[in-house]
N, C-alpha and C positions, 0 to 999 in steps of 0.2 A: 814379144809384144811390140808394136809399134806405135809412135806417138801418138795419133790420129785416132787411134783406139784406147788409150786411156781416159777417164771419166773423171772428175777433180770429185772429191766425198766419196769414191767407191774404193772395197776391199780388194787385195791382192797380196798375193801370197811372194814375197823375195827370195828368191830359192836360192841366191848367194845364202841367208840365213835361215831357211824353212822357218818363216814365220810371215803371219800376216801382217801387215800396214794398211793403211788407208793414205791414200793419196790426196794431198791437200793442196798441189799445185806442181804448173810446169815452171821447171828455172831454165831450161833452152831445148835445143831440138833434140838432145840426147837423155836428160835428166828430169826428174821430176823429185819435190820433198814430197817425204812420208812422216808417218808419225803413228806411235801405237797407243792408244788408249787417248790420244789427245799431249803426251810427252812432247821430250824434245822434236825439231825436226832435224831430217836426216835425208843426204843426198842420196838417190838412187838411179840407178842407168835403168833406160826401161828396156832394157835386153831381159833384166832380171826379174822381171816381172812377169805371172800368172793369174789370170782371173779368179779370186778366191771363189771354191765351192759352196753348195748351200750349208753343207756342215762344218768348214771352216770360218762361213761368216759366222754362223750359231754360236761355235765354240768360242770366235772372236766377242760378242756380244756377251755371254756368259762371262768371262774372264771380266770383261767393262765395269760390268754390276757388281762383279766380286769387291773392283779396286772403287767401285761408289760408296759400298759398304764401309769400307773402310776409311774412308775419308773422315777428318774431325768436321763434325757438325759443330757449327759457331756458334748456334742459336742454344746449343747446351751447354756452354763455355760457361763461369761466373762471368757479370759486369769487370769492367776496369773500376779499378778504385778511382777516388775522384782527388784531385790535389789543389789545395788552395795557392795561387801566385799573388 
């Protein structure tokens, strides 16, 4: 893939690691961060890059929802106690 054709917010697949990323910005004319599920970012060469299919973007969205799921909901937490100073 080449610069000029990558999309900032669009999926693609890193075939250094068969996995899909989402592309969150250019760092120069070779590189672009990525990030999966919204995680760390992570440098990548856009050599290594492929336009994710419609069924890897699905599968990528499914996985999303799995780690939403999972996430601690705050609103279900007890309060903090309260301390007198």
């Amino acid at each position: 893939m080449k610069m000029k054709d990558v999309i900032n917010g669009s999926l693609y697949v890193n075939k250094e690691v068969n996995q899909v990323e989402r592309v969150r910005s250019k760092a120069n004319t070779q590189s672009v961060f990525t990030t999966v599920h919204g995680k760390n970012l992570k440098l990548v060469d856009v050599k290594s890059l492929v336009l994710a299919s419609n069924s890897q973007v699905d599968g990528y969205v499914n996985e999303s929802e799995k780690d939403k799921g999972a996430a601690v909901n705050i609103r279900s937490l007890p309060p903090l106690p309260r301390v007198s100073v």
